[in-house]
LUMLUM-859512 format. One record per residue: residue in one letter; residue number from 0; x, y, z of N, C-alpha, C in turn. Coordinates in steps of 0.1 Angstrom, whole numbers. Example, Ala and Ser with C-alpha at 12.3 -4.5 7.8 and 13.67 -1.06 7.14 Angstrom:
# LUMLUM-859512
<site type="A" seq="0" n_px="132" n_py="-57" n_pz="78" ca_px="123" ca_py="-45" ca_pz="78" c_px="132" c_py="-33" c_pz="78"/>
<site type="S" seq="1" n_px="128" n_py="-22" n_pz="71" ca_px="137" ca_py="-11" ca_pz="71" c_px="129" c_py="0" c_pz="79"/>
END
This chain:
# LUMLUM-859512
<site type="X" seq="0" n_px="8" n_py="-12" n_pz="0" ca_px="0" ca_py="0" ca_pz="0" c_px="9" c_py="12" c_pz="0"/>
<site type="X" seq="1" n_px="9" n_py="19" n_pz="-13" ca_px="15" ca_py="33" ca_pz="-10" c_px="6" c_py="41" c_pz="0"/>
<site type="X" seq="2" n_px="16" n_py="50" n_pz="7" ca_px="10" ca_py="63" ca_pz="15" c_px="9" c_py="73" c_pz="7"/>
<site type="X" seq="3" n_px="-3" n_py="74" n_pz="17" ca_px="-13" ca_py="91" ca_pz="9" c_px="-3" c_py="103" c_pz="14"/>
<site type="X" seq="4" n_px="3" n_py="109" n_pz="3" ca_px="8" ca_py="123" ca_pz="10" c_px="-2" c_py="134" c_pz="4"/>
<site type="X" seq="5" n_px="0" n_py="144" n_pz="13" ca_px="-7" ca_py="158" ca_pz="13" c_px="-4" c_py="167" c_pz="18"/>
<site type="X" seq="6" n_px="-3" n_py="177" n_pz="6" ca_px="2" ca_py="188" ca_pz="13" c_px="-2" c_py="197" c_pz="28"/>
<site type="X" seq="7" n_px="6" n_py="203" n_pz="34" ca_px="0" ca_py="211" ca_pz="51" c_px="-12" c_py="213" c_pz="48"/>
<site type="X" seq="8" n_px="-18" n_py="223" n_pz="35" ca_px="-29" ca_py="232" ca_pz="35" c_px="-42" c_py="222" c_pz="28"/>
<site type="X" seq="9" n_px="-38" n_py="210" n_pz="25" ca_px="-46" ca_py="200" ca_pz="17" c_px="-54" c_py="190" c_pz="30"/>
<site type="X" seq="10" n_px="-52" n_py="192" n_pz="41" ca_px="-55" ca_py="184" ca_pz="52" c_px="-57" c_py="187" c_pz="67"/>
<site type="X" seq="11" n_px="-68" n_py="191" n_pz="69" ca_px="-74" ca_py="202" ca_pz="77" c_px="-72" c_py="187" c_pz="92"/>
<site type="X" seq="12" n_px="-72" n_py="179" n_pz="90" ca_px="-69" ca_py="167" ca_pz="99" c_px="-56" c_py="163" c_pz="100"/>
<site type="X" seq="13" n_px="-49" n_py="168" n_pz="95" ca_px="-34" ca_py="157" ca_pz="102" c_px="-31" c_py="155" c_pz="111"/>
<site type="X" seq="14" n_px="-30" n_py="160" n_pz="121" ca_px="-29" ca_py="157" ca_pz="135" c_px="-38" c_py="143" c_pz="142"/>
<site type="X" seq="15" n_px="-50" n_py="144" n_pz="137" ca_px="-57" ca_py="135" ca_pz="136" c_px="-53" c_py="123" c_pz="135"/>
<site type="X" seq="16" n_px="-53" n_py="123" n_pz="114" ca_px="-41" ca_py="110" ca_pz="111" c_px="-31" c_py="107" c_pz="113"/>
<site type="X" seq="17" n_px="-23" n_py="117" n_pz="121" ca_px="-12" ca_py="107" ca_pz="126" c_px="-16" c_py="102" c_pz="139"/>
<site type="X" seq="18" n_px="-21" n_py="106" n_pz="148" ca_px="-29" ca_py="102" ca_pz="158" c_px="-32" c_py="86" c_pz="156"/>
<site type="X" seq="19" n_px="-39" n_py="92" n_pz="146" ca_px="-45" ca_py="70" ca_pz="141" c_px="-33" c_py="66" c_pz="139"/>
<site type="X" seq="20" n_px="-26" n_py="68" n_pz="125" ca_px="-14" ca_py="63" ca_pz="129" c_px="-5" c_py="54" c_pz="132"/>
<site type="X" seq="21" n_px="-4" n_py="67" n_pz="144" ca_px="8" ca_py="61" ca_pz="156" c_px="0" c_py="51" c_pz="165"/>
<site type="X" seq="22" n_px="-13" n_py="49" n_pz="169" ca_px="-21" ca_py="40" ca_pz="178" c_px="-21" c_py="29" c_pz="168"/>
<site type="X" seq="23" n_px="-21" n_py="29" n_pz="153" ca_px="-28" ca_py="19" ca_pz="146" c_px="-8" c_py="11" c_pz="145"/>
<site type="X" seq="24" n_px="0" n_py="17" n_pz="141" ca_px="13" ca_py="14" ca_pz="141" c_px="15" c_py="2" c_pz="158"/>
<site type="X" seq="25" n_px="14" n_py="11" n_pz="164" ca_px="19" ca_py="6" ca_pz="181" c_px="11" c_py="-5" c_pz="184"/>
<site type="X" seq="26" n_px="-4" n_py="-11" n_pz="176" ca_px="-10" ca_py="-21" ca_pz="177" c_px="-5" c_py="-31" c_pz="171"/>
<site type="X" seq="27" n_px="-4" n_py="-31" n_pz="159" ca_px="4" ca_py="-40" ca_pz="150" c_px="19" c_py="-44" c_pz="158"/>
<site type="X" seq="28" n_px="25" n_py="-36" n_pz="160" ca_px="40" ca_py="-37" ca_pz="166" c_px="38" c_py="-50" c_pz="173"/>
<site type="X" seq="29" n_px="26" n_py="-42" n_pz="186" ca_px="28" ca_py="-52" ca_pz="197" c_px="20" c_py="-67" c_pz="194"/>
<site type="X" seq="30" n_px="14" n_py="-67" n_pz="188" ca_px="1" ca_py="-78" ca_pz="177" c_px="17" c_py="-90" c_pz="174"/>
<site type="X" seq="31" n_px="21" n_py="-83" n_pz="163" ca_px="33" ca_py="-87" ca_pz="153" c_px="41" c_py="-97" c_pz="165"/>
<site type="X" seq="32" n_px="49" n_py="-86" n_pz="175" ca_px="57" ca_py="-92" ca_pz="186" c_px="51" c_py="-102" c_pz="191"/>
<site type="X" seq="33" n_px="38" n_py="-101" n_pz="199" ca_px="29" ca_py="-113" ca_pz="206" c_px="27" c_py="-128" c_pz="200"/>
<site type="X" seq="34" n_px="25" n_py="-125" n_pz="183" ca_px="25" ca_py="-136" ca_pz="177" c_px="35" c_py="-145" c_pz="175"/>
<site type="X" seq="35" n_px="50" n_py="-140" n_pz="174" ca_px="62" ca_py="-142" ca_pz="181" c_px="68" c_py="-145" c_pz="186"/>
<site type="X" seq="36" n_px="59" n_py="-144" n_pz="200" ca_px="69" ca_py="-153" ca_pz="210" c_px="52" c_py="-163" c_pz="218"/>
<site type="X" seq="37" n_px="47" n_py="-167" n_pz="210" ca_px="37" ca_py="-172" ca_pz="212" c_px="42" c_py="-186" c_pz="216"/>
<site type="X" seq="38" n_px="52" n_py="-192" n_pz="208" ca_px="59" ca_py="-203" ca_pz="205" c_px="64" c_py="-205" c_pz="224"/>
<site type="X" seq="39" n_px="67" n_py="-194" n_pz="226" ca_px="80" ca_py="-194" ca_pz="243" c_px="68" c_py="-194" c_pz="254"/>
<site type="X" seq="40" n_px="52" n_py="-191" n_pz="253" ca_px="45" ca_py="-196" ca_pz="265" c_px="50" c_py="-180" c_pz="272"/>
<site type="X" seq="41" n_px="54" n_py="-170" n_pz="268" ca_px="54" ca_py="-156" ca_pz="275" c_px="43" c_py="-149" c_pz="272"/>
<site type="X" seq="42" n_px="31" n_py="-142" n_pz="281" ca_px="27" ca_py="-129" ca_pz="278" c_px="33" c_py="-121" c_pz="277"/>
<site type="X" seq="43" n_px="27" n_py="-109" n_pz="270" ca_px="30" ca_py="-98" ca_pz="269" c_px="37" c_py="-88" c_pz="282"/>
<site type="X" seq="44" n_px="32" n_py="-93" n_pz="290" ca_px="31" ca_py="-87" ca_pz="306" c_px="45" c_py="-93" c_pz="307"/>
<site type="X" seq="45" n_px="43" n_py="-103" n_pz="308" ca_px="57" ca_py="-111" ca_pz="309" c_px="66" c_py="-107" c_pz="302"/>
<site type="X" seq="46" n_px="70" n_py="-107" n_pz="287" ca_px="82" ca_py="-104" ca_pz="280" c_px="85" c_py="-88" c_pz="284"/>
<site type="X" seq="47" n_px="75" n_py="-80" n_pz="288" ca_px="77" ca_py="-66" ca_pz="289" c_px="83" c_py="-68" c_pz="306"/>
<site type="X" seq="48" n_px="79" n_py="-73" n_pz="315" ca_px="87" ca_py="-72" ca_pz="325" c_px="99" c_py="-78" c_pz="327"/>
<site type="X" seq="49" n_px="105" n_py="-91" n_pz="320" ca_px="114" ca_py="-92" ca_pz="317" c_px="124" c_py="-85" c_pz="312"/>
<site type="X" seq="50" n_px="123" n_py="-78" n_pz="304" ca_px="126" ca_py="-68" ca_pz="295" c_px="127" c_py="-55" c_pz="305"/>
<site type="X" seq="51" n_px="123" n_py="-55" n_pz="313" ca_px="127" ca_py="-43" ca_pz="321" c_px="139" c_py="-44" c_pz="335"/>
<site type="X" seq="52" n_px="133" n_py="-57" n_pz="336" ca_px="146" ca_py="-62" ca_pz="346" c_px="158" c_py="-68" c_pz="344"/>
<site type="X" seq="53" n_px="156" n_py="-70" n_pz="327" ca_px="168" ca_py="-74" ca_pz="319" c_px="176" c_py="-57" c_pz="320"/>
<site type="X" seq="54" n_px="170" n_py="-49" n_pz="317" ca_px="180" ca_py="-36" ca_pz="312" c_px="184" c_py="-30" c_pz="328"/>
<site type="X" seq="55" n_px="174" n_py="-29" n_pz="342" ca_px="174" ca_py="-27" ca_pz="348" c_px="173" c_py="-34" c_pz="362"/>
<site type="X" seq="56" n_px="185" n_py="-41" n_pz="363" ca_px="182" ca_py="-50" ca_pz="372" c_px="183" c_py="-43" c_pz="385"/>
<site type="X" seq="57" n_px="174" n_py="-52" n_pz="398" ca_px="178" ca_py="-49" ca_pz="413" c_px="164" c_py="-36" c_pz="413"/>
<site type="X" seq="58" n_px="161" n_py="-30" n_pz="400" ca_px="146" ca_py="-23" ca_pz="406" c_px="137" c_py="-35" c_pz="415"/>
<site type="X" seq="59" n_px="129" n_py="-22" n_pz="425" ca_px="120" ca_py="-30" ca_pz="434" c_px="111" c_py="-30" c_pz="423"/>
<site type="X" seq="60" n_px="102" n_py="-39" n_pz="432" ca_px="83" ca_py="-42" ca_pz="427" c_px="80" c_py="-27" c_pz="419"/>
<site type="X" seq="61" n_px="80" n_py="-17" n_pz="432" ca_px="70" ca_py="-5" ca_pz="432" c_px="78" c_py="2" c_pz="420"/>
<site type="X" seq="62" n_px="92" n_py="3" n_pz="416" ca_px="96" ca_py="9" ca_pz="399" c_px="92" c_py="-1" c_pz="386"/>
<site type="X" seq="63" n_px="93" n_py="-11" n_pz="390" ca_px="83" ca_py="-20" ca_pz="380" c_px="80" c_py="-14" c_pz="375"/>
<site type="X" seq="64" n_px="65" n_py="-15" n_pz="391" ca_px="53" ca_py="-13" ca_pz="387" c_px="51" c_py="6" c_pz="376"/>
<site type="X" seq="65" n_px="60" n_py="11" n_pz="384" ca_px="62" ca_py="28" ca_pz="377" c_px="64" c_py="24" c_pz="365"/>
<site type="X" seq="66" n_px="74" n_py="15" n_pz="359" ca_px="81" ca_py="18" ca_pz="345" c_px="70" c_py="12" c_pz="337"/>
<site type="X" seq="67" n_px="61" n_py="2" n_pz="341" ca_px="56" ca_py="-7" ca_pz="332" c_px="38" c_py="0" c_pz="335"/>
<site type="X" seq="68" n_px="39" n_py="14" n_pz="345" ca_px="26" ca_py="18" ca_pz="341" c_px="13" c_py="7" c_pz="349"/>
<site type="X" seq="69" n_px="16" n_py="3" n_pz="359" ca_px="5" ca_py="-6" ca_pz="361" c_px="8" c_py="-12" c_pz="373"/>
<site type="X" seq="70" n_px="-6" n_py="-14" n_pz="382" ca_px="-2" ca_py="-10" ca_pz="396" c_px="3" c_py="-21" c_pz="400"/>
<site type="X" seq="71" n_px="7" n_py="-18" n_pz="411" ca_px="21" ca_py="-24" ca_pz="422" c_px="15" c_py="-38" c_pz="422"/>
<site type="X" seq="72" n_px="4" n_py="-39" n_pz="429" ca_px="-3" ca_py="-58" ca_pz="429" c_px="0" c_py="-65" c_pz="416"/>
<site type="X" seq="73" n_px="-4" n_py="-58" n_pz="402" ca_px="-2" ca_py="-62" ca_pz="392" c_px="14" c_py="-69" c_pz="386"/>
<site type="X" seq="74" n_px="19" n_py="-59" n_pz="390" ca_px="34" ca_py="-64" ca_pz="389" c_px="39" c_py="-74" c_pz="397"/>
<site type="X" seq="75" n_px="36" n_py="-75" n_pz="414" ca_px="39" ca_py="-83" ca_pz="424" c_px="32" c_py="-98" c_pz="417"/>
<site type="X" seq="76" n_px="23" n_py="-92" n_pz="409" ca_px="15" ca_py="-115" ca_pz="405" c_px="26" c_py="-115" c_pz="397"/>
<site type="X" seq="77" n_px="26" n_py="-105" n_pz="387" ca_px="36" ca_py="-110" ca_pz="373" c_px="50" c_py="-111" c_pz="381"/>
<site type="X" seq="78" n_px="60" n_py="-108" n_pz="387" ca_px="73" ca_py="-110" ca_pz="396" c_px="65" c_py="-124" c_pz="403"/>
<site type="X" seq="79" n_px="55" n_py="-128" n_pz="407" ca_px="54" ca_py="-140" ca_pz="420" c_px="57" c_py="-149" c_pz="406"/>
<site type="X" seq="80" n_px="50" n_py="-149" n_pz="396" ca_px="43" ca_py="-159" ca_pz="385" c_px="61" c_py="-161" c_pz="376"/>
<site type="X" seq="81" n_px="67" n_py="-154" n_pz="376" ca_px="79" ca_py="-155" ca_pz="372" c_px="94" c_py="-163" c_pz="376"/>
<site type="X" seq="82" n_px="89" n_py="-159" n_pz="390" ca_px="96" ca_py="-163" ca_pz="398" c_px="94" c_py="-178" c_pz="400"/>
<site type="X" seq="83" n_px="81" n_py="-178" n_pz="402" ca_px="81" ca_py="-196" ca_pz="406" c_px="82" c_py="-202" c_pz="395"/>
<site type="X" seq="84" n_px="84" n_py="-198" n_pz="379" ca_px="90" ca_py="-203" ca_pz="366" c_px="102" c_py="-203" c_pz="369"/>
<site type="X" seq="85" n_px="108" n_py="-195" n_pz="379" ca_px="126" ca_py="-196" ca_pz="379" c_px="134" c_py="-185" c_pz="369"/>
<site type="X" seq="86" n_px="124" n_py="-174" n_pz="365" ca_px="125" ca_py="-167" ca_pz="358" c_px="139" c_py="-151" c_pz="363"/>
<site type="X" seq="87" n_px="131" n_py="-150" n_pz="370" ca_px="134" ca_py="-139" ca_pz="381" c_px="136" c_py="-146" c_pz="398"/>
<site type="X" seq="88" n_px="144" n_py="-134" n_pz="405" ca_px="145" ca_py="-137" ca_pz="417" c_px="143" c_py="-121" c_pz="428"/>
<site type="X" seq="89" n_px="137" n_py="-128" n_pz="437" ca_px="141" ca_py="-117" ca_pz="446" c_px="153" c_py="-116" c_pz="455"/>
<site type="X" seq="90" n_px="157" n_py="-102" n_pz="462" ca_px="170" ca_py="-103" ca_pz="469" c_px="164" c_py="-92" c_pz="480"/>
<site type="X" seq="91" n_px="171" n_py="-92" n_pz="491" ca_px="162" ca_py="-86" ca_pz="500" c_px="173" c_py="-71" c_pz="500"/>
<site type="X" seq="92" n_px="170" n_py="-61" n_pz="503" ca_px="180" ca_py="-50" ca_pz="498" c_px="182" c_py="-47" c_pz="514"/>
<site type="X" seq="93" n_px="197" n_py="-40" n_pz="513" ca_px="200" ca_py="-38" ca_pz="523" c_px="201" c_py="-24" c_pz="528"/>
<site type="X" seq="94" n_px="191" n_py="-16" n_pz="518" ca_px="187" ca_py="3" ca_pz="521" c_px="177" c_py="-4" c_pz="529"/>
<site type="X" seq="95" n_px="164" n_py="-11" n_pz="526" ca_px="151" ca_py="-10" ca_pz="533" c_px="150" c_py="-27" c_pz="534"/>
<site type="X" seq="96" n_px="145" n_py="-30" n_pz="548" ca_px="142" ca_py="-43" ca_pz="548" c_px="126" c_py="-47" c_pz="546"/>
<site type="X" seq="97" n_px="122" n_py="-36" n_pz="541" ca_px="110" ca_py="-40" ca_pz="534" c_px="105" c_py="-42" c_pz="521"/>
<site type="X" seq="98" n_px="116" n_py="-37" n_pz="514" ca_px="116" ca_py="-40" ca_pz="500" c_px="129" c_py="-52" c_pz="494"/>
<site type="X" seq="99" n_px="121" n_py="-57" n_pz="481" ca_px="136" ca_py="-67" ca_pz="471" c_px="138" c_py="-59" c_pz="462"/>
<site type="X" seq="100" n_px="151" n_py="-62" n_pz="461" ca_px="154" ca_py="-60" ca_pz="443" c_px="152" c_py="-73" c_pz="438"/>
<site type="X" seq="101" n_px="149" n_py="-74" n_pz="426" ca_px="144" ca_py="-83" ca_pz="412" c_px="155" c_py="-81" c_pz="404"/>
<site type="X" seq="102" n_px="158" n_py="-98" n_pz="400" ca_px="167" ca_py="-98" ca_pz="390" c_px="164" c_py="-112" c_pz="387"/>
<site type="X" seq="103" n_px="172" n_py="-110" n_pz="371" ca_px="168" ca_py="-123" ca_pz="363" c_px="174" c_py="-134" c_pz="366"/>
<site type="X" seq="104" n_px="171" n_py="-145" n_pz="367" ca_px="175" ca_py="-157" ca_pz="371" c_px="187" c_py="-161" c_pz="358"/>
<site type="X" seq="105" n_px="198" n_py="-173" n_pz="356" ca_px="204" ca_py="-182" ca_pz="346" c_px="194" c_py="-186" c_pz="336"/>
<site type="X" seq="106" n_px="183" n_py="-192" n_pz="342" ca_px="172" ca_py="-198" ca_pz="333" c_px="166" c_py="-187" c_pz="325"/>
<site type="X" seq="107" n_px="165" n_py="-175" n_pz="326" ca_px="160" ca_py="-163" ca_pz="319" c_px="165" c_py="-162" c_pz="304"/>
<site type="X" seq="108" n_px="179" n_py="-166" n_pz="306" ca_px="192" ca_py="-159" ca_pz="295" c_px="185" c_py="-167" c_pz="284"/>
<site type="X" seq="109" n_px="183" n_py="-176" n_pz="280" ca_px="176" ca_py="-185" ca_pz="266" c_px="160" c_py="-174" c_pz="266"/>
<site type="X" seq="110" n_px="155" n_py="-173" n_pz="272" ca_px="140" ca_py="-160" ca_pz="267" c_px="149" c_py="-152" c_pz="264"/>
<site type="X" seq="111" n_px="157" n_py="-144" n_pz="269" ca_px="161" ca_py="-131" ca_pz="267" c_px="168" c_py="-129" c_pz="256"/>
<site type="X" seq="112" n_px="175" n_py="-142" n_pz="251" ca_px="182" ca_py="-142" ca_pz="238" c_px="172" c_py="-147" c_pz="229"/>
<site type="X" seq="113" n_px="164" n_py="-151" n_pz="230" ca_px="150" ca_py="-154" ca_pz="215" c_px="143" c_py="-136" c_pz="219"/>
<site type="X" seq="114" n_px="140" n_py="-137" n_pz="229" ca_px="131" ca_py="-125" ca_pz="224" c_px="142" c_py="-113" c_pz="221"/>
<site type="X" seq="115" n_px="152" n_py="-111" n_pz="228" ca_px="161" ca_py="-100" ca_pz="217" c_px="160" c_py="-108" c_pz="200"/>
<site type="X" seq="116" n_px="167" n_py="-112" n_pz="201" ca_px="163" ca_py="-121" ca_pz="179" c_px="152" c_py="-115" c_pz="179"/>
<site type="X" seq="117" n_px="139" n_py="-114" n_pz="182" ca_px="128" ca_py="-119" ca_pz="182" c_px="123" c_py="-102" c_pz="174"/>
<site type="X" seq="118" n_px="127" n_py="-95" n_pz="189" ca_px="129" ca_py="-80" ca_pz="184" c_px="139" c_py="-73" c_pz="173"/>
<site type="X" seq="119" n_px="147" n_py="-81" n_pz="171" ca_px="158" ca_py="-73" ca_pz="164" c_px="150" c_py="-78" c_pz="145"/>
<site type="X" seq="120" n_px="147" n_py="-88" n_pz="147" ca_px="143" ca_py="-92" ca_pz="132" c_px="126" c_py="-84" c_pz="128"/>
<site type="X" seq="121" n_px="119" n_py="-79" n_pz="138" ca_px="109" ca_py="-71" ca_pz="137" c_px="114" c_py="-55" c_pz="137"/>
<site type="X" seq="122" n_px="124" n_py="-53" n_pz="145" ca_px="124" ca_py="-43" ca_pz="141" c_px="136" c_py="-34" c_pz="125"/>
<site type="X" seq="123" n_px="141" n_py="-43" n_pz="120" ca_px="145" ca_py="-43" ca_pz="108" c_px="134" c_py="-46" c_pz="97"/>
<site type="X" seq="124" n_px="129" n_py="-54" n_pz="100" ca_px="114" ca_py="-55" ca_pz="91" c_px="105" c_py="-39" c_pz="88"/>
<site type="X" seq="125" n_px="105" n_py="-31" n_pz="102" ca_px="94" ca_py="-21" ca_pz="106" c_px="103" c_py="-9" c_pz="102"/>
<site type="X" seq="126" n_px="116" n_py="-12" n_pz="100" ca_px="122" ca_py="2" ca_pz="100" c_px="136" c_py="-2" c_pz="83"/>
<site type="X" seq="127" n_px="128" n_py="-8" n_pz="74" ca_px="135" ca_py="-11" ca_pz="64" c_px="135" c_py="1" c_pz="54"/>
<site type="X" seq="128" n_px="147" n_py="5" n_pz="46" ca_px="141" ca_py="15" ca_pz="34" c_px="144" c_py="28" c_pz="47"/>
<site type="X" seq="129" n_px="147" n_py="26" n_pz="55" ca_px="150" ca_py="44" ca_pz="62" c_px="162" c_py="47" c_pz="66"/>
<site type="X" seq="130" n_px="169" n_py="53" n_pz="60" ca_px="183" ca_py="58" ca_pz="63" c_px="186" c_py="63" c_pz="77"/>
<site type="X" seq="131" n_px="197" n_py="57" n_pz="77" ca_px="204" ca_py="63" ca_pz="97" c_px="197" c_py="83" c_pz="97"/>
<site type="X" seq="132" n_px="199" n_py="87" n_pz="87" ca_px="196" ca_py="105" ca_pz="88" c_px="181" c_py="103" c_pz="94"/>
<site type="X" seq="133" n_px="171" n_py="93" n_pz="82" ca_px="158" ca_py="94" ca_pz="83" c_px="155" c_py="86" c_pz="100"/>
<site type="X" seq="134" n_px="159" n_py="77" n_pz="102" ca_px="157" ca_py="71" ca_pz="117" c_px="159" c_py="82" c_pz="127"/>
<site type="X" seq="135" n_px="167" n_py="89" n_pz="130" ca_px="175" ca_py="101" ca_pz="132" c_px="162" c_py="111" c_pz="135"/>
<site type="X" seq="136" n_px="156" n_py="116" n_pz="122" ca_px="145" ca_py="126" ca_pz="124" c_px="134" c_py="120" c_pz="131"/>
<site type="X" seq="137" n_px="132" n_py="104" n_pz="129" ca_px="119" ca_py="100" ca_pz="134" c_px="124" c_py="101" c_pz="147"/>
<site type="X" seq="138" n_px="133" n_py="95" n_pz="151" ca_px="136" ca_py="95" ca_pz="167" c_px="135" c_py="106" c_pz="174"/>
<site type="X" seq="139" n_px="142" n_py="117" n_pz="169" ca_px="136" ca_py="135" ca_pz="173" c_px="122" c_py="137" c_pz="174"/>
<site type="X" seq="140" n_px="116" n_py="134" n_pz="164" ca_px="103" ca_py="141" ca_pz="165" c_px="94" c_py="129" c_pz="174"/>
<site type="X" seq="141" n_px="100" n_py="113" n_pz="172" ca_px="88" ca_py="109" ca_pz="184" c_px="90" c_py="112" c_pz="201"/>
<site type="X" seq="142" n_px="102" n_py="121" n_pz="197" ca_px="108" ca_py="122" ca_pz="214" c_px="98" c_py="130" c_pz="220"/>
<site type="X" seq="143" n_px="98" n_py="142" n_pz="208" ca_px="89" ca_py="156" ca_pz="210" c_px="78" c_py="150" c_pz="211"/>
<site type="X" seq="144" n_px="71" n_py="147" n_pz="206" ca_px="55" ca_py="138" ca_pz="209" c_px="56" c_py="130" c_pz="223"/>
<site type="X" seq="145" n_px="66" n_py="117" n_pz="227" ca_px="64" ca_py="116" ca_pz="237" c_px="65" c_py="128" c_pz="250"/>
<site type="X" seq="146" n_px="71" n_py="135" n_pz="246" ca_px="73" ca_py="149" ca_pz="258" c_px="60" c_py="156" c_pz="259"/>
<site type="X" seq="147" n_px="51" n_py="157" n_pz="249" ca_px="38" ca_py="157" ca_pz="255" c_px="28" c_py="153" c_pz="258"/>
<site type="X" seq="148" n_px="32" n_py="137" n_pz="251" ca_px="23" ca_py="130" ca_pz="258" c_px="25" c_py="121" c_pz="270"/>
<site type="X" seq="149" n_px="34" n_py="122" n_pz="274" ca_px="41" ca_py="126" ca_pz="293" c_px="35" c_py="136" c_pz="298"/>
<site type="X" seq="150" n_px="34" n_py="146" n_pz="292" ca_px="28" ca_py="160" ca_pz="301" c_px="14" c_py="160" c_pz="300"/>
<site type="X" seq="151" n_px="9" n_py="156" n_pz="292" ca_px="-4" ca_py="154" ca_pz="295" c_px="-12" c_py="138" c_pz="303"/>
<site type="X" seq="152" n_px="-4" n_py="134" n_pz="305" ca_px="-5" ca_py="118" ca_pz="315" c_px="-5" c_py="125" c_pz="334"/>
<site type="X" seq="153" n_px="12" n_py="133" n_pz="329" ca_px="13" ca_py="137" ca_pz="343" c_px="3" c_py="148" c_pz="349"/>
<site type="X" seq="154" n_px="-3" n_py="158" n_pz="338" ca_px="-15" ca_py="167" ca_pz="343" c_px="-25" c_py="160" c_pz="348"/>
<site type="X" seq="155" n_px="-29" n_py="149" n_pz="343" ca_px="-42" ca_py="141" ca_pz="347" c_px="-43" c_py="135" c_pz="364"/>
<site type="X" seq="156" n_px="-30" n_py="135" n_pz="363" ca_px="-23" ca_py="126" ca_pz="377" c_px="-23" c_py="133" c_pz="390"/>
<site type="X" seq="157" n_px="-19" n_py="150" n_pz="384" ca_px="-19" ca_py="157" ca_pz="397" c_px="-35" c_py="159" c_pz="394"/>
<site type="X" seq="158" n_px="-33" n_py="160" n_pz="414" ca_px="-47" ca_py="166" ca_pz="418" c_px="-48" c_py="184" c_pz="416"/>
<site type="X" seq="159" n_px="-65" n_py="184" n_pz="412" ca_px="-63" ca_py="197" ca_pz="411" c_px="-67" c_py="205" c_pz="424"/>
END
């Protein structure tokens, strides 16, 4: 399917369509990925918290739960449900004896190395045909979009 271009003055909606877009893009992504590692018995929930304590290990529960957007209990099943796979581990920290750091188990490193593959061959697929300059501008300009769409998440959050 070629894309429709149009000039600024020809399209009283762009903002709009990219709107669709970027939601209709980010479905597919995560659609495409899911189908993927369907084979490995991971949810979504699962390979994304993985994936966060792969890059970030020793976060507690409660940054999880921050980085992955979803409350603290939420995270605590997906860390219990992980864990008793052998996936992850907890450690007891020695700033606060009420909190663990989380970190990935030996047994992790085989998921962690299919789903990296897993991502690296999706995302060469999604980003084919675009030159390092062109990746470059997209990466700027989705920074700038997420910087608002951060600020409008975090306005909702404070109380007024």
């Amino acid at each position: 399917m070629k894309p429709v271009t149009l000039d600024k003055d020809d399209d009283p909606d762009r903002k709009r369509d990219l709107s669709r877009k970027l939601t209709v893009i980010a479905r597919h992504l995560r659609n495409r990925f899911d189908q993927s590692v369907t084979k490995l018995g991971v949810t979504r929930s699962q390979w994304t918290l993985i994936a966060v304590v792969a890059s970030r290990p020793g976060l507690t529960q409660r940054t999880i739960a921050e980085v992955l957007e979803i409350s603290e209990a939420a995270a605590g099943r997906l860390i219990d449900r992980l864990c008793a796979e052998g996936l992850l581990e907890r450690k007891a920290r020695s700033d606060d004896r009420r909190a663990y750091s989380v970190y990935l188990t030996d047994a992790a490193a085989p998921y962690l190395e299919t789903l990296g593959g897993i991502a690296r061959r999706n995302e060469e697929e999604t980003f084919s045909g675009l030159s390092e300059e062109q990746l470059e501008q997209l990466d700027t300009l989705l920074a700038l979009v997420y910087t608002n769409v951060a600020a409008q998440r975090d306005a909702l959050k404070t109380p007024v």
